[in-house]
C-alpha positions as CSV (number, residue, x, y, z in Angstrom):
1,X,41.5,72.0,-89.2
2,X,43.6,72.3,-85.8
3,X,43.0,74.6,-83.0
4,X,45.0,77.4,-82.6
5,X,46.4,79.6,-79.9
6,X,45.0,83.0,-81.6
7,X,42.1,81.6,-81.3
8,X,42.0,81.9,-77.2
9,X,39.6,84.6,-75.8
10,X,40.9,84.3,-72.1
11,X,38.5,82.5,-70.7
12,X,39.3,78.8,-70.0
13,X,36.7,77.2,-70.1
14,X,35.7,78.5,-73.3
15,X,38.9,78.0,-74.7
16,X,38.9,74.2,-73.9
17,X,35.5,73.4,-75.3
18,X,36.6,75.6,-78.4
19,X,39.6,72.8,-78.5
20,X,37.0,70.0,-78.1
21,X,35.0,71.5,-81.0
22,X,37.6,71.2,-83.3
23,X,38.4,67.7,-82.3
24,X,35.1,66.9,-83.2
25,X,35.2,68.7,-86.5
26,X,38.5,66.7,-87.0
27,X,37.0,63.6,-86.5
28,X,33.9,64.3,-88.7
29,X,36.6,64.7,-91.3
30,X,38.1,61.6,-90.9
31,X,34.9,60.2,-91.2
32,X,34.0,61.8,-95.0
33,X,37.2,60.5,-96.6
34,X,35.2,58.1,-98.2
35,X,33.8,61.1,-100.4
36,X,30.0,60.8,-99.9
37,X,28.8,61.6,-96.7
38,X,28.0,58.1,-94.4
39,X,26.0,56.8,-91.6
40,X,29.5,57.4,-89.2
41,X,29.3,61.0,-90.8
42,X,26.0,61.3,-89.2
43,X,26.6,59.9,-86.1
44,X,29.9,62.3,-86.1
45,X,27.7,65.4,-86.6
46,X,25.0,64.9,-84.1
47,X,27.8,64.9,-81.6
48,X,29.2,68.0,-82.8
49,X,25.8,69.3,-82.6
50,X,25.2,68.0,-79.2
51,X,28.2,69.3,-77.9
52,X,28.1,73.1,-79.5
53,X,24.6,72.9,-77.6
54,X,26.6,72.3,-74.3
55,X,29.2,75.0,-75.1
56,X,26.4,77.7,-76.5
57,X,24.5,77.8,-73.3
58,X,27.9,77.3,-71.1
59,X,29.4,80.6,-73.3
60,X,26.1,82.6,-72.6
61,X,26.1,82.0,-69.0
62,X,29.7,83.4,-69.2
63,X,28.2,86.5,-71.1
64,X,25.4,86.4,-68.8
65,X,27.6,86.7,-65.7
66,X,30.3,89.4,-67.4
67,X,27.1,91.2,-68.7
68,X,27.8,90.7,-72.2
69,X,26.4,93.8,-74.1
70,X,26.1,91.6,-77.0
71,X,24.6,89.0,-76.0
72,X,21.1,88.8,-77.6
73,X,22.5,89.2,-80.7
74,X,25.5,86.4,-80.1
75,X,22.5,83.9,-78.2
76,X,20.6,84.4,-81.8
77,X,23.7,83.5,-84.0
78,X,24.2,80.5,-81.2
79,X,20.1,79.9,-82.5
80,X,20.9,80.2,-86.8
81,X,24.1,77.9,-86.3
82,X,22.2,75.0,-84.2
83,X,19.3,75.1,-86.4
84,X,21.8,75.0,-89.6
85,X,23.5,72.0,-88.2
86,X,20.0,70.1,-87.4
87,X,18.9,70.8,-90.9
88,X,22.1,69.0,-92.2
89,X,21.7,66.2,-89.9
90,X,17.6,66.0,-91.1
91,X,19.0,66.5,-94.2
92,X,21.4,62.8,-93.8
93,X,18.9,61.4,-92.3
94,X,16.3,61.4,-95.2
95,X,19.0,60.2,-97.3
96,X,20.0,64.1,-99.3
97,X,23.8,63.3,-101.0
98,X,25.9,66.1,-99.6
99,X,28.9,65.6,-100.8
100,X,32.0,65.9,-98.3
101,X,33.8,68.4,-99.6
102,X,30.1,70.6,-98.8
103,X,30.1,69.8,-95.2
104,X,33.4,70.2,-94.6
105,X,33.0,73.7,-96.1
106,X,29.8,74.1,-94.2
107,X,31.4,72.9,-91.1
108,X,34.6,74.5,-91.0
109,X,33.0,78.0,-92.2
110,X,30.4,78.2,-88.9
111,X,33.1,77.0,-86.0
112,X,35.8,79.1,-87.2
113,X,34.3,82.1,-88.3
114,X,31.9,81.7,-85.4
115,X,35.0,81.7,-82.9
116,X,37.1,84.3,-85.3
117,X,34.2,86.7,-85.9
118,X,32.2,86.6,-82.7
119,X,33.8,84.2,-79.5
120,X,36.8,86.8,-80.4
121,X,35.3,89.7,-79.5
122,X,34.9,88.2,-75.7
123,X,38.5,88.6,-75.5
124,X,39.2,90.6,-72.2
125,X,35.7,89.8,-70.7
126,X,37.1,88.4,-67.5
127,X,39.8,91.0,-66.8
128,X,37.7,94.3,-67.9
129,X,35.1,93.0,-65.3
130,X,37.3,92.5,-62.6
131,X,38.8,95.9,-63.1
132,X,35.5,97.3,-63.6
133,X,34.1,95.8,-59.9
């Protein structure tokens, strides 16, 4: 799973955490090679979930400021996919075999559809508001 350039919206600073969200997606592959998911597997997601925190409520200040006419219903998808992610971590944590070929699935399917389906459709935020002021 590697970032791609289609996958820019325009906005910077969404773009770059977008980049660090796959790097940690990479990494929490790396770390389920073994097959069955592990305490570093753990470890790996709660980062990832730490950080797509970060990047949620930097994104909606972004929508907040552009006036995003979307954005109650992106801030509740930001909602489903954080509480998704701490169930599979709660899930880890009270020992539940996922196997790593389900989390990657799980994982890969919520960044890049998220980002393909929805952080897509930000695309030209910046530059319709500037030539809308």
């Amino acid at each position: 799973m590697h970032w791609k350039e289609d996958y820019k919206i325009g906005i910077e600073s969404i773009d770059e955490q977008h980049k660090r969200l796959f790097e940690l997606l990479q990494f929490v592959q790396k770390s389920l090679k073994k097959g069955l998911v592990t305490w570093e597997t753990g470890v790996a997601i709660k980062e990832l979930v730490e950080y797509t925190k970060y990047h949620f409520s930097c994104e909606e200040e972004v929508m907040e400021q552009y006036n995003y006419s979307l954005l109650d219903a992106h801030r509740k998808e930001h909602r489903r996919l954080i509480c998704e992610l701490k169930r599979l971590l709660l899930d880890l944590k009270r020992g539940k075999t996922v196997t790593s070929m389900d989390l990657i699935k799980i994982l890969t399917h919520w960044i890049v559809n998220h980002i393909l389906d929805e952080d897509l459709k930000l695309r030209g935020l910046e530059s319709a508001s500037v030539t809308s002021s």
